[in-house]
C-alpha positions in Angstrom: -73.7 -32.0 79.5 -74.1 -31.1 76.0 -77.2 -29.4 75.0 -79.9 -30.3 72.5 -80.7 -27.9 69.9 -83.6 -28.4 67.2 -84.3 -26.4 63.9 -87.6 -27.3 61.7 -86.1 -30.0 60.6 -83.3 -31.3 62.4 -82.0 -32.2 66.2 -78.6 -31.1 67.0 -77.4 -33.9 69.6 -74.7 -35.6 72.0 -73.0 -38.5 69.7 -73.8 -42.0 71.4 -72.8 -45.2 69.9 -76.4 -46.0 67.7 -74.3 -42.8 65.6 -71.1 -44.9 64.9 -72.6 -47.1 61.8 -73.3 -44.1 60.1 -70.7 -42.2 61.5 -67.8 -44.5 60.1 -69.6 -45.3 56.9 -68.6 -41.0 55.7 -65.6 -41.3 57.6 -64.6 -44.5 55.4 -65.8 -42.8 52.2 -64.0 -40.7 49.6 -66.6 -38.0 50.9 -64.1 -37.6 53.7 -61.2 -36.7 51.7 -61.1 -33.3 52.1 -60.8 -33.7 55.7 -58.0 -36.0 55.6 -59.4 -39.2 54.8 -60.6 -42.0 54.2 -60.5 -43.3 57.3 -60.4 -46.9 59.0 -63.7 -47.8 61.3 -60.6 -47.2 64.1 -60.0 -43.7 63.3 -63.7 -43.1 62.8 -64.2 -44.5 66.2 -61.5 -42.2 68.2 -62.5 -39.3 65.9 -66.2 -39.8 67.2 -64.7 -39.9 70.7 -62.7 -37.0 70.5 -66.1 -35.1 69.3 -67.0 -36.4 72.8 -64.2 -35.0 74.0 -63.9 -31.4 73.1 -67.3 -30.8 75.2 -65.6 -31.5 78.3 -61.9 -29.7 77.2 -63.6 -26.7 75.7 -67.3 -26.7 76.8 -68.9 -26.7 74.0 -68.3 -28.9 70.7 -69.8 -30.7 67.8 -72.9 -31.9 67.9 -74.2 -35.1 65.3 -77.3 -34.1 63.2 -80.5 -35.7 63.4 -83.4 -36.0 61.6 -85.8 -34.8 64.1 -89.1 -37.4 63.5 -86.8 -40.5 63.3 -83.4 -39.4 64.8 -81.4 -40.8 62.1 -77.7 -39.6 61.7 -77.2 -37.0 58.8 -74.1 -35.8 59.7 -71.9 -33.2 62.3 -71.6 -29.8 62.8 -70.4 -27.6 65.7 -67.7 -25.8 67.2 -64.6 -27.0 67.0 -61.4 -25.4 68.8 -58.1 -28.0 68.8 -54.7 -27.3 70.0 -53.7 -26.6 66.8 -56.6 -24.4 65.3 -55.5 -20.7 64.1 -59.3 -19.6 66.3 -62.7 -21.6 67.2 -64.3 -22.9 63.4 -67.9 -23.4 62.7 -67.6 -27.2 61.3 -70.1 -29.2 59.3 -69.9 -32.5 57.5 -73.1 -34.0 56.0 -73.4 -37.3 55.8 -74.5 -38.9 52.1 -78.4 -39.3 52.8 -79.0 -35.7 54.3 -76.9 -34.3 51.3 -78.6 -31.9 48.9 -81.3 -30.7 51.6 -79.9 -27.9 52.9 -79.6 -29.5 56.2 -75.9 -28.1 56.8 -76.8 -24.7 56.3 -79.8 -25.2 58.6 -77.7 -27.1 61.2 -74.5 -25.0 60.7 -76.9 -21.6 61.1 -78.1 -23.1 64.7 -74.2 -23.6 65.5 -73.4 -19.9 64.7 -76.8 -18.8 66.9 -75.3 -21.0 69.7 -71.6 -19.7 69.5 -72.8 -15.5 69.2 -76.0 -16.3 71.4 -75.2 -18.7 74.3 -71.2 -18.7 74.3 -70.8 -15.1 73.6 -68.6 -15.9 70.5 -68.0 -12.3 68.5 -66.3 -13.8 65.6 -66.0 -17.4 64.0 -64.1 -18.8 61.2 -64.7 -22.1 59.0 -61.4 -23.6 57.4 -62.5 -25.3 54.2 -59.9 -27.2 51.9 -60.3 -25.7 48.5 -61.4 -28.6 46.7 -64.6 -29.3 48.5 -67.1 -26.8 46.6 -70.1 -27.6 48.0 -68.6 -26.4 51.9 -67.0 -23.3 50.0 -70.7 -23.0 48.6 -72.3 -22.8 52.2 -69.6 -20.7 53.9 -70.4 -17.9 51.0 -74.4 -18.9 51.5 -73.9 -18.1 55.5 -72.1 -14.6 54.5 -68.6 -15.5 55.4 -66.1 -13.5 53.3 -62.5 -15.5 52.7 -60.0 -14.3 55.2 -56.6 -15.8 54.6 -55.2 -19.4 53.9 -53.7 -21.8 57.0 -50.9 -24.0 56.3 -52.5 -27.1 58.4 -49.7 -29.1 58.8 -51.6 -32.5 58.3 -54.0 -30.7 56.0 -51.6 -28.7 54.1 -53.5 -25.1 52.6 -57.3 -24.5 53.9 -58.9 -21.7 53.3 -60.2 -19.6 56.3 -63.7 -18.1 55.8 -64.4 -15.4 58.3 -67.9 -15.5 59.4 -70.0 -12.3 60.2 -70.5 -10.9 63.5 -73.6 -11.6 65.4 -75.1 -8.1 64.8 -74.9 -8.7 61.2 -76.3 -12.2 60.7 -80.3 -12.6 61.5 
């Protein structure tokens, strides 16, 4: 089961298919280039699944953000951990109309709490492709400190952004 977390503002939820609209619309935008895309509503569709997914391969995953009076989709943040991942990442994407909020820090702070808190995590990183200032913006907003590059080899260079520890984040 994946677990519901709320902030002031937002709900931190299980994906279901009332998400997929919204969901494919950033997917299929030019927003989605640094992570690969744009994508077709096909990929969008098995890349919501495999957010699905990773809960049951892992135990814990992404979650989709939701505005928490109307439950709209604003985007998806979480922990993410694939077979080809250099260690578990603290992932956000926002969608368009929950940019410029602060509603990925907020949602991606809640992630951390959940990964040091709940999972145990001691140490989490966030790969960020270069290009994509306002996600190199929040990692140094969050206290991460960069750590490296990673040769993705779909992505090409990201750059890793350690995260601090849990006794040094409040």
């Amino acid at each position: 089961m994946i677990p519901v977390l709320q902030t002031d503002r937002l709900t931190l939820r299980a994906p279901c298919a009332d998400d997929f609209e919204a969901y494919a619309a950033f997917r299929g935008s030019a927003r989605a280039k640094p992570l690969g895309g744009p994508f077709t509503r096909a990929q969008a569709f098995t890349q919501l699944a495999e957010i699905i997914g990773h809960w049951t391969l892992r135990g814990y995953g992404r979650w989709i953000i939701a505005d928490r009076v109307d439950d709209k989709p604003l985007g998806v943040v979480g922990l993410f951990y694939p077979e080809d991942w250099p260690e578990p990442e603290i992932a956000w994407s926002v969608f368009a109309q929950g940019e410029g909020r602060g509603l990925a820090y907020e949602a991606a702070c809640a992630a951390r709490h959940y990964a040091y808190d709940t999972l145990g995590w001691t140490t989490a990183i966030t790969l960020v492709d270069p290009s994509n200032t306002r996600s190199v913006a929040l990692a140094k907003r969050m206290g991460c400190q960069p750590d490296g590059v990673y040769d993705h080899p779909t992505y090409g260079a990201m750059h890793l952004w350690r995260h601090p520890g849990p006794g040094a984040i409040t």
